[in-house]
C-alpha positions as CSV (number, residue, x, y, z in Angstrom):
1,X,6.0,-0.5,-0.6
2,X,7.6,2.6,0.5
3,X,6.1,5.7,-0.2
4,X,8.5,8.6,-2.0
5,X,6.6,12.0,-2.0
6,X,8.7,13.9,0.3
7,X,11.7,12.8,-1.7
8,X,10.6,13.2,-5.1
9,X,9.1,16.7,-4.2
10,X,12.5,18.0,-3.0
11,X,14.0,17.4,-6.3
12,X,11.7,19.7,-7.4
13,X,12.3,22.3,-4.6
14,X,9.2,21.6,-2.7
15,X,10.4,21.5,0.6
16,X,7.2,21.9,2.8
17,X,3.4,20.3,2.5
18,X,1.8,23.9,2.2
19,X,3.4,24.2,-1.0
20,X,2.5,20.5,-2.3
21,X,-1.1,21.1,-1.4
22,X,-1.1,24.7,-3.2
23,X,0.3,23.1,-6.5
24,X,-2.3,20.4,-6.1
25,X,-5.0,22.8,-5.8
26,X,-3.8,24.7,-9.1
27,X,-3.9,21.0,-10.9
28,X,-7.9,20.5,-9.7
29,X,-6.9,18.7,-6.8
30,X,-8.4,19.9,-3.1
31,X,-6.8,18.5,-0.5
32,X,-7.6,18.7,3.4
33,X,-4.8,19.7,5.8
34,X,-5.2,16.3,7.1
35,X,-4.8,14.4,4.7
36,X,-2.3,16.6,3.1
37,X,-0.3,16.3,6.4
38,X,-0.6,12.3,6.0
39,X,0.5,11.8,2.4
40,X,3.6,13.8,3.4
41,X,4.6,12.1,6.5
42,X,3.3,8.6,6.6
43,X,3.0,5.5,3.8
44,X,-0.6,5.7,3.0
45,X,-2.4,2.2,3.2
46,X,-5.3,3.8,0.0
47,X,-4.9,6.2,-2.5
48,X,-7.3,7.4,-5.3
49,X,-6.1,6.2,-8.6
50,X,-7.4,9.7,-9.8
51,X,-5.6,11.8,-7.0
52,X,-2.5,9.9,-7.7
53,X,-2.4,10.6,-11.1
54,X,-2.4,14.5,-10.1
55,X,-0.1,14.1,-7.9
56,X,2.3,12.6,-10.3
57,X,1.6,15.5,-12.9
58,X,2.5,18.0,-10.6
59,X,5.8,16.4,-9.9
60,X,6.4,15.4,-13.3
61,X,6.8,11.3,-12.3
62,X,5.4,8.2,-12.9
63,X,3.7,6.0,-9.7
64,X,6.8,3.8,-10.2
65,X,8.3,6.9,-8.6
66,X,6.4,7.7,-5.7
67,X,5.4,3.7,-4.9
68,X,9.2,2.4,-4.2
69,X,8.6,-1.9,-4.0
70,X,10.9,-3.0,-1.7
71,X,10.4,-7.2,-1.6
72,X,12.3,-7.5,1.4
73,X,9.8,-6.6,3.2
74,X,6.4,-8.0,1.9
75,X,4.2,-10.5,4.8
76,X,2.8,-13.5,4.3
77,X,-1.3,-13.5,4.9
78,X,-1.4,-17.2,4.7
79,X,1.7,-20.4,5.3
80,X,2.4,-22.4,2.0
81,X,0.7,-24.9,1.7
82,X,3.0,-28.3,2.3
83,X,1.6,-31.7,0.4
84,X,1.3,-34.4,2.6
85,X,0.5,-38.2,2.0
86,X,-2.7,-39.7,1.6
87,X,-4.8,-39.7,5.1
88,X,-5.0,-43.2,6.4
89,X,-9.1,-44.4,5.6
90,X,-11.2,-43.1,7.1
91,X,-9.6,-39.8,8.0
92,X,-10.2,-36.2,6.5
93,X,-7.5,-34.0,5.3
94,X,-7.5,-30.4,7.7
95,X,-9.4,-27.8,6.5
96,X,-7.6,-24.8,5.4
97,X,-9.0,-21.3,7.0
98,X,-10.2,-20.9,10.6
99,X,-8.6,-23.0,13.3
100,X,-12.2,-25.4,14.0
101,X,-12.4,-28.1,16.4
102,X,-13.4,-31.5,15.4
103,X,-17.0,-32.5,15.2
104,X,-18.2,-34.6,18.2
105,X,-17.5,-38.5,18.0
């Protein structure tokens, strides 16, 4: 996901995250300089559904704005899983999840 604020609030003429955070605050939404300074400049990894949908008043949008998907560039957490053949008798299939070595003999 790429994150759109900056862009979307300069086709409204808000060029600077002073003024973003003073609209905010007339909508009922008090943000720190921090964070303020983080929503403007960086992707953010958690946002409040309820500060989000202020934030999309104020610039007249929809999250499909702000939120840009780009599918390109999504990571894998886990490999696909590949079927293989039965395991000979006798023998267990591997466990999926942490790398564990095999019980004594």
């Amino acid at each position: 996901m790429r994150w759109n604020l900056r862009m979307r609030a300069a086709q409204l003429g808000i060029w600077k995250s002073t003024e973003m955070r003073r609209r905010l605050a007339v909508a009922g939404l008090e943000v720190s300089h921090g964070k303020m300074s983080a929503l403007w400049t960086t992707t953010p990894t958690t946002i409040r559904l309820d500060d989000l949908e202020v934030i999309c008043a104020v610039l007249d949008c929809t999250p499909a704005d702000l939120l840009i998907c780009e599918p390109g560039r999504v990571r894998t957490g886990r490999p696909a899983v590949v079927e293989q053949p039965a395991a000979a008798a006798g023998q267990l299939p591997p466990r999926l999840g942490r790398n564990r070595s095999a019980p004594p003999a």
